[in-house]
KOLTI-664015 format. One record per residue: z, x, y of N, C-alpha, C, O, CB in turn. Coordinates in steps of 0.2 Angstrom, whole numbers, plus 2048, in hexadecimal, padded with zeros to 3 digits. Each point is the difference from the previous one (the first is absolute). Glycine has a CB too. Layout:
BEGIN
ZXYZXYZXYZXYZXY...
END
This chain:
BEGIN
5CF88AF1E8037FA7FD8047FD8068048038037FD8027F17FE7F580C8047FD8078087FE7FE8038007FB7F27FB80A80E8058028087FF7FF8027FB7FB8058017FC7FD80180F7FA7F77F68037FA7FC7FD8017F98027FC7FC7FF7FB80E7FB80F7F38008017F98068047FE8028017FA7F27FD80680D8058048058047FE8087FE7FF8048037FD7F380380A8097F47FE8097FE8007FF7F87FB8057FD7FE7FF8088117F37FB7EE8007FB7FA8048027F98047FE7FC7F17FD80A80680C7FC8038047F88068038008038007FA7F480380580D7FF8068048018008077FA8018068018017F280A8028057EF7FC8067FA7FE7FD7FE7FA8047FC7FD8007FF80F7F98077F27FD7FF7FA8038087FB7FC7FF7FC7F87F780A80E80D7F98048067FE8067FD8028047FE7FC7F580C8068087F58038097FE8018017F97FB8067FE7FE7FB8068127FB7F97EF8017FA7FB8028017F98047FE7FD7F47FC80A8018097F88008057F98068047FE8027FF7FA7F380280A80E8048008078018028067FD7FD8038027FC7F780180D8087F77FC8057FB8008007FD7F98048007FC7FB7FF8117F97FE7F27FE7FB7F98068077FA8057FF7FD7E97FA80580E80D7FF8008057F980A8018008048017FB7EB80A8078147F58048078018018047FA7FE8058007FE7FA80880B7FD7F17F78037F97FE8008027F98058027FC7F57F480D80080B7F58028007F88018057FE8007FF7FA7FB7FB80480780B8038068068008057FE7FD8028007FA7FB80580F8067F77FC8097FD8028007FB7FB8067FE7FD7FC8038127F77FC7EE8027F77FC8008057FA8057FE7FC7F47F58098048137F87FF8047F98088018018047FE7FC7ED8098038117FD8058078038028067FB7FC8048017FB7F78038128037F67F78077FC7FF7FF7FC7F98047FD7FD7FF8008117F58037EF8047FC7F88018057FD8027FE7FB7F97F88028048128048018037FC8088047FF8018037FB7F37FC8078107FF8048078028038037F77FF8067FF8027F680E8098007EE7F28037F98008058017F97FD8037FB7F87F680C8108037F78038007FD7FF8007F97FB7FC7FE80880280B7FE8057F37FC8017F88027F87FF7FB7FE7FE8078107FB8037EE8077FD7FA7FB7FB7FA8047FF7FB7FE80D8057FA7F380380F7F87FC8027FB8017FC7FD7FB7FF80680680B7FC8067F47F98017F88028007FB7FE8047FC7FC80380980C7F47FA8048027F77FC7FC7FE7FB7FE8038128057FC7F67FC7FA7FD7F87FD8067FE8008068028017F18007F68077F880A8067F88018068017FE8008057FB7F87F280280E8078048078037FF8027FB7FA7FD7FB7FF80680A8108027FC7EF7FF7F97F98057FB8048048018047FC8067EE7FE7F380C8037F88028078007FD8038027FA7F07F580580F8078058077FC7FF8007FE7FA7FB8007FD8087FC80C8018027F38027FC7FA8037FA8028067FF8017FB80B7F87F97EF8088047FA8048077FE7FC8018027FA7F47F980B80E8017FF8067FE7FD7FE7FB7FD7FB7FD80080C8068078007FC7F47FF7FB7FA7FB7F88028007FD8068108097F47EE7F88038007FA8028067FB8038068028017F18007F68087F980A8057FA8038037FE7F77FC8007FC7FC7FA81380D8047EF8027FE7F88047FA8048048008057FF80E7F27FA7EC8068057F98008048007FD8017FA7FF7F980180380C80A7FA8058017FD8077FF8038017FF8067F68077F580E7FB8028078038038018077FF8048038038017F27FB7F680F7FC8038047FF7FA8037FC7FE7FC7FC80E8018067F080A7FD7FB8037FC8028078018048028047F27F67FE80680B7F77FF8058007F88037FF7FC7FC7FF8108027FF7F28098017FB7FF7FC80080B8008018048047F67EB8018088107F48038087FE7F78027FA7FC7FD7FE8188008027EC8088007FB8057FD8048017F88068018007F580680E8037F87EF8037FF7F98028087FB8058027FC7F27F18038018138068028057FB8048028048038057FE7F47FE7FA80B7FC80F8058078068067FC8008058038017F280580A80A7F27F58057FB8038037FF8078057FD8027FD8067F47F980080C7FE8018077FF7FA8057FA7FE7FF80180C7FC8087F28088027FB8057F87FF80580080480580F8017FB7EB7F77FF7FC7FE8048037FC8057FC8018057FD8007F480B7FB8087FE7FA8068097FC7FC8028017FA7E97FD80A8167FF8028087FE7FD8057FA8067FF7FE8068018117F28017F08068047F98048098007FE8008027FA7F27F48048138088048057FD7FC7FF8047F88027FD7FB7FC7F680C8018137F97FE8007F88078017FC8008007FA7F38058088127FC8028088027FE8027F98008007FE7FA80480E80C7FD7F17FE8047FA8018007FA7F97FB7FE7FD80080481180B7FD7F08007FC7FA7FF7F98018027FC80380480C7FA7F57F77FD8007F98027FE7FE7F77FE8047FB7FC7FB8158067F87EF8007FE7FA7F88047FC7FB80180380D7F38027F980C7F67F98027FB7FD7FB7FE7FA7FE80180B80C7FA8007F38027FA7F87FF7FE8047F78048047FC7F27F78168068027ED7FC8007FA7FD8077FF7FD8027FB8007F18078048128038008067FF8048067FD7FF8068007FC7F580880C8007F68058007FE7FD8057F88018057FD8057EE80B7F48087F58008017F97FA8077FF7FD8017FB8067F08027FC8138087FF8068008068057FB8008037FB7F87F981180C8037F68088037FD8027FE7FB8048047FD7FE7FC80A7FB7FA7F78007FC7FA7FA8037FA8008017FA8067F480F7F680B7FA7FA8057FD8028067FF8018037FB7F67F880A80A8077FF8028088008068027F87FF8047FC8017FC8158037FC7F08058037FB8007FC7F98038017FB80580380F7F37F77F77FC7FD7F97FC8067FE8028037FB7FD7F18077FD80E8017FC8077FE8048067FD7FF8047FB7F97F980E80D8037FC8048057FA8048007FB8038057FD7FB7FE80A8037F57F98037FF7F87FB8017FB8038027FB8057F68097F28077FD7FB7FF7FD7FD8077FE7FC8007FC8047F580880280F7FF7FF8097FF8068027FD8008047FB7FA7FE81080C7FC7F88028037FA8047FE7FA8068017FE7F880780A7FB7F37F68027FC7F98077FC7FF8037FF7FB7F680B8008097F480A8067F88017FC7FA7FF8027FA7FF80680B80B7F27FC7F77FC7F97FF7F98037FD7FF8068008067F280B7F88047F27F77FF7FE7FE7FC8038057FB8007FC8077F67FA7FC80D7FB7FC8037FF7FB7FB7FF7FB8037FC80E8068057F77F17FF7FB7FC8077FB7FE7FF7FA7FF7F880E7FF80E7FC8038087FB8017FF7FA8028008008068068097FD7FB7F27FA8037FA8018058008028058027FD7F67FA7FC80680080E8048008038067F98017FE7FC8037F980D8028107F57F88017FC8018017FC8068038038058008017F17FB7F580C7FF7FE8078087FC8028017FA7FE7EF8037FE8158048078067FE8037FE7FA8057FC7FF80480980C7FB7FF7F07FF8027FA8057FE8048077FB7FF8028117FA7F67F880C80A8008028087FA80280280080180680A8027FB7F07FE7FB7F98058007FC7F88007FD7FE8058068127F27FE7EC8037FC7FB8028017FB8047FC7FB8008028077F980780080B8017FA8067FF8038068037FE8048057FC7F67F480C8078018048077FC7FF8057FA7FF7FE80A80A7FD7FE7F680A7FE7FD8057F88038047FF8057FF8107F78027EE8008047FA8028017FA8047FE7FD7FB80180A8038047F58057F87FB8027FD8018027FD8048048007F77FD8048017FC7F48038027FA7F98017FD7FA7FF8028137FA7FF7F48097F77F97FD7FA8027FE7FB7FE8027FB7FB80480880C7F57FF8017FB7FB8028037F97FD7FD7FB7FA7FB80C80C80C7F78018017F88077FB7FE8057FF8047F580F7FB8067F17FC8057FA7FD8058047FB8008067FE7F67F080280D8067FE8068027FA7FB8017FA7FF8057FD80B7F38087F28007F97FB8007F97FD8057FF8018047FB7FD7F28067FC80C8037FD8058008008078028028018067F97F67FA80480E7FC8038078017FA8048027FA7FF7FE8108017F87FB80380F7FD8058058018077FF8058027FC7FD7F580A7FB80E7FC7FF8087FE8048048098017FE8057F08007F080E8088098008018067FB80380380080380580B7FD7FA7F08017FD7FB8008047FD7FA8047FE8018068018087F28027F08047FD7FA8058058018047FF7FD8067FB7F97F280C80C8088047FE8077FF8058048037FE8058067FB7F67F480D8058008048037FB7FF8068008018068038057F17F97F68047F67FD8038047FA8057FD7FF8057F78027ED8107FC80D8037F78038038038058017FD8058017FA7F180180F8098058038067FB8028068017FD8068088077F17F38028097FD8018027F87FB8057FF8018068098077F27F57F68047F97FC8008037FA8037FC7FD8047FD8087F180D7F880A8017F98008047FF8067FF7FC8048018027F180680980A8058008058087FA7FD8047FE8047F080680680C7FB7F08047FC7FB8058038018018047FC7F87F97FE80D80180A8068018018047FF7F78048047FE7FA7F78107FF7FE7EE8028017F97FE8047FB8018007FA8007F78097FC80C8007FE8067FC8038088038038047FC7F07F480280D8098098088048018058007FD8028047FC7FC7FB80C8057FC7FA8067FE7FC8008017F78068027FE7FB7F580C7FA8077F27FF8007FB7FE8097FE8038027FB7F87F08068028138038018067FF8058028028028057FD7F67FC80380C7FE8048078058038067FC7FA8068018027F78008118037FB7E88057FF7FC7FB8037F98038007FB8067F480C7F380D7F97FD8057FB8018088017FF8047FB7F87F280280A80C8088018058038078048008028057FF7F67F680580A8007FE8098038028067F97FD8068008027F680980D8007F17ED8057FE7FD8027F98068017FB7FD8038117FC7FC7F580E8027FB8047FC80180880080580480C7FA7F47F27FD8097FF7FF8098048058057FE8058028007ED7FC80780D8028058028047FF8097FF8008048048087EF7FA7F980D7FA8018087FF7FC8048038018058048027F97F27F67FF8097F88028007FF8018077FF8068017FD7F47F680580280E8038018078048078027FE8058048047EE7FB80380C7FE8058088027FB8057FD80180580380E7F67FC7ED8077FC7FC8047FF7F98018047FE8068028087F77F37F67FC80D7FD8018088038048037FE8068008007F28018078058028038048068028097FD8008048058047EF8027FE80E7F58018067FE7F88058007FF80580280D7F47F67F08038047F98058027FC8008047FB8038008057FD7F98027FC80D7FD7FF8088048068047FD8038058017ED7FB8098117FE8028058037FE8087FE8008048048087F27FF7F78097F57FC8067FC7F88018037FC8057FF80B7F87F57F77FF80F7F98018028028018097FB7FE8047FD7F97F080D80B80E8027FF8087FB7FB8037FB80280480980A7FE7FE7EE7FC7FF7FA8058098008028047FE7FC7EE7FA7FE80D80A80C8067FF8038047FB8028067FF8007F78088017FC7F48028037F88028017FC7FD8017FB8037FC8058058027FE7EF7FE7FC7FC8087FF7FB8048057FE7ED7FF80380F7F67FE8057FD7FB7FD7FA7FD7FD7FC80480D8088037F67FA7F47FD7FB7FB8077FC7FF8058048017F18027F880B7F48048027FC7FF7FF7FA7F98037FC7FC7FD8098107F97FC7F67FE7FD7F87F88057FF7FF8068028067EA7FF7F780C7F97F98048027FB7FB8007FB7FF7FC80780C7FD7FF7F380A7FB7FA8027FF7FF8077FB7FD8028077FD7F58028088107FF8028048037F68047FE7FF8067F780E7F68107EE8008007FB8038058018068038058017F97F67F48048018108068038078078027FB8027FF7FA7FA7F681380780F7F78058028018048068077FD8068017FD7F67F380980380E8028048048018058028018028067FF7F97F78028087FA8008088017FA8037FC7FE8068028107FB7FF7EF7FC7FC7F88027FF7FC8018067FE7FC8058037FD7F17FE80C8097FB8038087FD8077FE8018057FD8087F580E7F18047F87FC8088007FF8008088037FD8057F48047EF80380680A7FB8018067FB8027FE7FE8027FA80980080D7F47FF8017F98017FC7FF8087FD7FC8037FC7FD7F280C80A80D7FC7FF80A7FD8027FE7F97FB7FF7FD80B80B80F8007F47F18028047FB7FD7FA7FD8038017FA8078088087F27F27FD7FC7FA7FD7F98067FE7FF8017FA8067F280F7F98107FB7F88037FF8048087FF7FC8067FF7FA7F280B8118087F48028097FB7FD7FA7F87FB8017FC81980980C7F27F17F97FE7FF7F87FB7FD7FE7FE8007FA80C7FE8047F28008067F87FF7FF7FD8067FA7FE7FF7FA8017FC81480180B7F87FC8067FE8058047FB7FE8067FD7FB7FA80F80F7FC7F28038037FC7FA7FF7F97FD8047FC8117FB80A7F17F87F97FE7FD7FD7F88047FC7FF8027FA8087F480F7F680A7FE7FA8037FF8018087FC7FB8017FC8007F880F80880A7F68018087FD8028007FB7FE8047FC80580180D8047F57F68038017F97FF7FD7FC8028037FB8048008077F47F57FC7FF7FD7FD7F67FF8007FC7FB7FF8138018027F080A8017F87FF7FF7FD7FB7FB7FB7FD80180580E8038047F57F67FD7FD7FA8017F88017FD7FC7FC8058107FE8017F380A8037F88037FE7FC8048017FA8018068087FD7F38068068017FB8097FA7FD7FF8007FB80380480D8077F67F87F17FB7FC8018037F87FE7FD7FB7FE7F98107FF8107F58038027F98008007FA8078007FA80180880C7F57F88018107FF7FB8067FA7FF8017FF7FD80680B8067FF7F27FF7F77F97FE8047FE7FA7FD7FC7FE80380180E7FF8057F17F87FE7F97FB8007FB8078057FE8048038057EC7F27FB80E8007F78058027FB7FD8027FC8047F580680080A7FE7F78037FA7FD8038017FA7FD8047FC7FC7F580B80C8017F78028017F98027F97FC8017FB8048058118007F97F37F78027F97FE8068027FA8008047FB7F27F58078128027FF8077FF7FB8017FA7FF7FF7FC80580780E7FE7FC7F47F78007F87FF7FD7FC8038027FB8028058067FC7F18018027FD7FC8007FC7FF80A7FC7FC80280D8017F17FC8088108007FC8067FB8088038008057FD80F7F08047EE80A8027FC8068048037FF8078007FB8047F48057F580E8088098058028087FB8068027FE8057FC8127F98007EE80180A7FC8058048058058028067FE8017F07FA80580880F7FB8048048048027FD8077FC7FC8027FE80D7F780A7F980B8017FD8057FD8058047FF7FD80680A7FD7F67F680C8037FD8048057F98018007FD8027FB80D8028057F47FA8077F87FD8007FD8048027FA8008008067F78038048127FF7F88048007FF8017FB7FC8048008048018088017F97F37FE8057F97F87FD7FF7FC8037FC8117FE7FC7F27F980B7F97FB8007FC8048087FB80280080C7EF7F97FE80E80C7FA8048077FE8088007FB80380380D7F48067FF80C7F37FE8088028008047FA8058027FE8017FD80C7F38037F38008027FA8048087FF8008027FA7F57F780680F80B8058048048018097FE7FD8058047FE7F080080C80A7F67F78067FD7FF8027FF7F97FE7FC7FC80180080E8058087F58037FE7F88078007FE8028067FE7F47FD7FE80E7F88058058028048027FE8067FD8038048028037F68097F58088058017F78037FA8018007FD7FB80380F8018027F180C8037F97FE8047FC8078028038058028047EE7FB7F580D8027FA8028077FC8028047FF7FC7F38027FD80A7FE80C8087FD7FF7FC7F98057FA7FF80381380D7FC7FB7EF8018007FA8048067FE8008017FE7FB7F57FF8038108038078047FC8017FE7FD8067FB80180380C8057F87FF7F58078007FD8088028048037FD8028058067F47FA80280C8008038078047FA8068007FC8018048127FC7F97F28087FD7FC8067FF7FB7FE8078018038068008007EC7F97F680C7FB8008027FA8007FC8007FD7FB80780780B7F37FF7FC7FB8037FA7FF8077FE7FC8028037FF7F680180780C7F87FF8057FF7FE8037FC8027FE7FB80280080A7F680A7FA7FC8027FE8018077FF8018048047FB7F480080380A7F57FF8077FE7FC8007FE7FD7FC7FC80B8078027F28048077FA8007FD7FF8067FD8058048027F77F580680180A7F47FD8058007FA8037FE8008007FA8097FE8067F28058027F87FF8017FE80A8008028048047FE7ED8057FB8107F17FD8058017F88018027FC7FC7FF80D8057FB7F68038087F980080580080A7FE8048048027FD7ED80B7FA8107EE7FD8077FF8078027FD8027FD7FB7F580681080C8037F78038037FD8087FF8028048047FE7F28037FF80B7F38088057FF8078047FA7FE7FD7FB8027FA80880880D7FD7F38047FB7FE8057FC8078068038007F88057F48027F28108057FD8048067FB7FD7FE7FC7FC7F980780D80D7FC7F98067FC7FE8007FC8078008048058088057F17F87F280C8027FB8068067FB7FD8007FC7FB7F180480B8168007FF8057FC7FE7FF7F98087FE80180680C80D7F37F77EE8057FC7FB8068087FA8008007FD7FA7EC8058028197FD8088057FB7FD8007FC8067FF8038068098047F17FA7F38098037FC8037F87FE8058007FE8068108087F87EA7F98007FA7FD8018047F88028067FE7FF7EF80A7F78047F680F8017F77FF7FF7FB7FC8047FB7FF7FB8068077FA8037F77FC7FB7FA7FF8077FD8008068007F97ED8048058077F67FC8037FC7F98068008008067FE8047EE8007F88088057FA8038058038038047FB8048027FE7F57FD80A8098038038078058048037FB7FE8068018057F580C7FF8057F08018087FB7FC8007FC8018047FC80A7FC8037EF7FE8017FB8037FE7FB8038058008067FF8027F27F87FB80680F7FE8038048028068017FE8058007FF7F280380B8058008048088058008077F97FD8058028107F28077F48087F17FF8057FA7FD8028018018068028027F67F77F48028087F98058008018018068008067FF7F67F67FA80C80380B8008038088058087FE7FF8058038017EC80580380F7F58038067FE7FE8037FD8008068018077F88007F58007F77FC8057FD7FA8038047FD8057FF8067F77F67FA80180F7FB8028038018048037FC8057FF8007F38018098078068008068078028057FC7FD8058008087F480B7FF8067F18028077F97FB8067FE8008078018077EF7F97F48058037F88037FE7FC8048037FE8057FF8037F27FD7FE8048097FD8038058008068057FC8058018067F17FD8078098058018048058048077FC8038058047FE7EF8067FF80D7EF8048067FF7FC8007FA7FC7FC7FF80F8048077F78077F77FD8057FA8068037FD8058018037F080280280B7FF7F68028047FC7FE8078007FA8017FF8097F67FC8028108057FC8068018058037FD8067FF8017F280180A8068047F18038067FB7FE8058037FB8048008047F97F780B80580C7FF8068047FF8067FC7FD8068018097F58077FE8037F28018097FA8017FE7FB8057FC7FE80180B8097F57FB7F48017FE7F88068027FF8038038047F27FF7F880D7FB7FD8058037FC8008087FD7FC8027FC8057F280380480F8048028057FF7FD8068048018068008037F57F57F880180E7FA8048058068058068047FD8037F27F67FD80B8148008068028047FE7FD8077FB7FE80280880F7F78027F38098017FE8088018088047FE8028068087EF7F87FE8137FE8038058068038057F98027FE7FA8027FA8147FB80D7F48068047FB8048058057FF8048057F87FC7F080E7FD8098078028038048057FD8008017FA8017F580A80480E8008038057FF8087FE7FD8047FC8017F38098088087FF7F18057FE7FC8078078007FE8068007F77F17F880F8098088068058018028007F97FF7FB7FC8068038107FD8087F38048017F97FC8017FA8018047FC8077F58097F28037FA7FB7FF7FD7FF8047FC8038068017F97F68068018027F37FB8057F97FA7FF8047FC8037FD8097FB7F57F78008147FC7FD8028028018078057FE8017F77FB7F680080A80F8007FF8087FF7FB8008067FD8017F780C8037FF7F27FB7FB7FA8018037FB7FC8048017FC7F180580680A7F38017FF7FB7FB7F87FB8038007FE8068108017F67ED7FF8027FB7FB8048057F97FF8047FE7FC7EF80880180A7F78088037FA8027FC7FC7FF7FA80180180D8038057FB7F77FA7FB7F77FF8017FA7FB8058027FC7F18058068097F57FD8007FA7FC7FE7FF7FA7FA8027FE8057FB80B8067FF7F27FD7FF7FA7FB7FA7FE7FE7FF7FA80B8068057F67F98077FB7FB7FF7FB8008078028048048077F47F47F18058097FA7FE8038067FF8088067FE7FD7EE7FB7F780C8088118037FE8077FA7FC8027FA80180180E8088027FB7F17FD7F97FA8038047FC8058067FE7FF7F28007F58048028138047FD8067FC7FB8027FA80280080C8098057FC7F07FD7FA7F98028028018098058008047FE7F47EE7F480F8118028018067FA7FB8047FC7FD7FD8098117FF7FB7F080A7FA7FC8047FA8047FC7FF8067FF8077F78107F67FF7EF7F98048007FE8028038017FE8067FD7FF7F77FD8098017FC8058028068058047FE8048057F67F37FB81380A7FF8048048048038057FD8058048037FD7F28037FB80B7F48048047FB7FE8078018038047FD7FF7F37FB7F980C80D7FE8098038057FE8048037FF7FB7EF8078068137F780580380180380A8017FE8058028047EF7F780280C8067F58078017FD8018058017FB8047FE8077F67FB80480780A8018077FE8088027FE8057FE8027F18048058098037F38078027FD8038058027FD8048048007F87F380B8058078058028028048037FA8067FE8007F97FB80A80180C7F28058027FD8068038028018068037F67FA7F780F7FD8048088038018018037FB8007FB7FB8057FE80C7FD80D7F58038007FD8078018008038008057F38007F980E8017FB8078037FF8008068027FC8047FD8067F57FB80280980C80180480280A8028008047FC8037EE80280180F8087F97FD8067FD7FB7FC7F78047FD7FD80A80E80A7ED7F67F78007FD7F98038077FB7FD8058017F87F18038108097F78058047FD7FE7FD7FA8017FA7FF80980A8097F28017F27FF8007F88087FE7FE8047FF8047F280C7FA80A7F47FB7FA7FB7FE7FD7F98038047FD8038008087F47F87FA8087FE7FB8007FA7FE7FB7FC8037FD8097FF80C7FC7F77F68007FD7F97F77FC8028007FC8048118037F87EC8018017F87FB8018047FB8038068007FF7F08017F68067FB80E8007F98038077FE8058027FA8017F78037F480A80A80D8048028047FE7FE8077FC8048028088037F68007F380E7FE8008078018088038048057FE7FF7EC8037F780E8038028078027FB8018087FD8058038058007ED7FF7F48117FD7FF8088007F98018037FC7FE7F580D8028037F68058007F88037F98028047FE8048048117F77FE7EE8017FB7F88008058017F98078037FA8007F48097F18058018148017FB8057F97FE8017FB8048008108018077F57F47F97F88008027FF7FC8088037FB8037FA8047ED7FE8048137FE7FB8077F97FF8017FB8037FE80D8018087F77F57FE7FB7FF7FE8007FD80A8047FC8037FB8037EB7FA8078147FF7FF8078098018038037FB8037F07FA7FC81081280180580180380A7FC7FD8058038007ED7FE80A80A7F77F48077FF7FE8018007F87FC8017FC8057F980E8068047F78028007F77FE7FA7FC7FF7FA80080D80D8027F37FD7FB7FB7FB7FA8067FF7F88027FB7FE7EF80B80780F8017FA8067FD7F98028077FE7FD8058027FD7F07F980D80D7FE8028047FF7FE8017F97FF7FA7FE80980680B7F68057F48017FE7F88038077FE7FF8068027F57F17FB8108087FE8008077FD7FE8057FD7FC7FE7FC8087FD8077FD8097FB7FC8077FD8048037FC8068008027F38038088047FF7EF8038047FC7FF8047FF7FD8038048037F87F980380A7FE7FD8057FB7FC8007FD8007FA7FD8078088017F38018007F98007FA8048037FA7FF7FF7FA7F580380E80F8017FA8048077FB8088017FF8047FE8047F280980080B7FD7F68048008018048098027FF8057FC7FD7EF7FD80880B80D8028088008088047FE8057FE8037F18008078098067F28068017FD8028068067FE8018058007FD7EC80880480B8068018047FD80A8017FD8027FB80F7F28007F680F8097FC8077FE8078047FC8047FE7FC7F28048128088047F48038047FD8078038047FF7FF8067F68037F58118018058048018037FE8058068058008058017FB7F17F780980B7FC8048037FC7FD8067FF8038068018027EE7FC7F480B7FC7FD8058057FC8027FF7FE8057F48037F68157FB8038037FC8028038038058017FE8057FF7FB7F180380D8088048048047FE8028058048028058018017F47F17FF8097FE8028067FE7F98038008008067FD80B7F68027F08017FE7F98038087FE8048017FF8067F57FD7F080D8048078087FE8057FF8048058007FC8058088027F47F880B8088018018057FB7FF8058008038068088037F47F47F78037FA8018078017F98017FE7FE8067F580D7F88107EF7FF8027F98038068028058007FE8067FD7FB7EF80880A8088048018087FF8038058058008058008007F67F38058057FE8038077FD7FB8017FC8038048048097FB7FE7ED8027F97FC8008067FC8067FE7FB8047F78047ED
END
């Protein structure tokens, strides 16, 4: 065999060689390369709220109460015609518990037929119910029909007012004072949009039997036919619900509220330019709402969370957890990443009574805090015997 076949093959081995050690070192380094180079995709941000042409929004999850996206949402400003949510509110509960009949003819006052800005027209001649003024209040936005409930209600404007503000602070809306219930200017009449979208969804929870009243497109009284003022109920078939305002001052503003599956949202939208912008800017909040988050049931009701050590006890144990479903509105698809934290009471000392707090759940979600809720008793644990109380003490003072 001659030399130059010999130093062919033998650079040809050395190539062979080098090639087989290249790909050695590349097997090497994706296998030594970082695990989320071969993960699956890491989850997306949750973008920020949209842009809101407002002074001030909110937009909240109806069954957690849970804060989506928010502006100004403290800052007090006029309610406008959003006023007669409050005014609704506490017509419903006259009407529950029997102070009124929806059939009640209501007499019509000089100050009720003369009130200023949107009205539906009812007269002195012709008698009115409070169910039609319920429909004129709402559907129409009829300031004379406010006024005409809040002196069938509590006897006078004025009173009816101080009873507002008495159940705006029963429902902790903290920045809210009424003045009249029609929402016309005033001073010291002022909300905001948090506690605007508390009494919204007070609305929704405590008068279920009432709320399909915000969804009516139109109503006719005396003759005269008044479109709802709020235009998604015609663009967004999720929307049903709930009201309207208009001052110079307020602005334009919008309470929406819209279900989509089993996902109920409340959107508080105040101080818009127009018209058409508190309608837009509104869907721009139920949407990103819809969209970008879910609801997830971390733990059924009465489902234990932990069972904890009890002192003194007829029982070592008590389990621990909730008397109702824990349902947390989290970014979608994010709910394998929460993760919980039980504290409890410590020392926990019998008795203790069912539905007794007896911890604080911490929840995080990707490292930070997400929210606290608290934890109960399932059970009830009695007091032991003198025998287990007297050895429980003394092993509390060695602890």
């Amino acid at each position: 065999m001659s030399m130059h076949m010999l130093l062919n093959r033998s650079s040809r081995g050395a190539a062979e060689r080098c090639l087989c050690m290249l790909a050695t070192l590349l097997l090497a380094a994706l296998l030594l390369a970082p695990v989320a180079a071969s993960a699956q995709p890491g989850a997306l941000p949750v973008p920020v709220p949209p842009a809101i042409n407002a002074r001030a929004y909110v937009l909240i999850d109806f069954a957690t109460g849970q804060v989506l996206a928010s502006q100004a949402a403290d800052d007090r400003f006029e309610p406008a015609s959003l006023t007669k949510l409050m005014t609704a509110y506490l017509t419903f509960n006259a009407i529950r518990q029997k102070r009124l009949m929806p059939s009640l003819v209501v007499p019509v006052s000089d100050r009720a037929r003369k009130a200023e800005g949107s009205r539906m027209f009812i007269e002195q001649r012709i008698p009115v119910t409070v169910e039609e003024l319920m429909r004129g209040m709402i559907i129409q936005s009829g300031n004379d029909a406010s006024i005409a409930l809040a002196e069938a209600v509590a006897g006078g404007e004025d009173a009816f007012a101080d009873a507002m503000t008495r159940e705006a602070q029963r429902l902790g809306m903290k920045n809210t004072a009424f003045r009249n219930s029609t929402g016309l200017p005033d001073a010291k009449h002022f909300s905001t949009a948090s506690d605007l979208a508390r009494l919204a969804s007070a609305i929704i929870r405590d008068f279920p039997e009432f709320y399909s009243l915000y969804s009516q497109r139109d109503y006719t009284y005396n003759k005269i036919k008044q479109a709802n003022r709020n235009r998604l109920l015609w663009l967004d078939p999720s929307v049903d619900g709930m009201k309207t305002g208009f001052t110079e001052a307020a602005g334009f503003c919008l309470v929406t509220s819209a279900k989509r599956g089993e996902r109920r949202l409340v959107a508080v939208v105040l101080g818009a330019p127009s018209e058409s912008a508190r309608i837009s800017e509104s869907q721009k909040l139920i949407n990103y709402g819809f969209q970008f988050f879910d609801n997830f049931r971390l733990y059924a009701a009465r489902q234990p969370v932990a069972s904890l050590a009890v002192w003194k006890g007829s029982s070592r144990t008590v389990d621990a957890g909730f008397e109702s479903d824990l349902v947390v509105t989290l970014p979608a698809g994010s709910g394998a990443r929460v993760k919980a934290d039980l504290e409890s009471v410590q020392p926990l000392v019998a008795p203790i009574a069912a539905g007794q707090r007896v911890g604080t759940l911490k929840l995080a979600l990707d490292g930070r805090p997400l929210a606290e809720y608290p934890v109960v008793a399932l059970q009830e644990v009695q007091t032991a015997n003198i025998f287990r109380r007297t050895w429980d003490s003394l092993r509390l003072m060695l602890k």
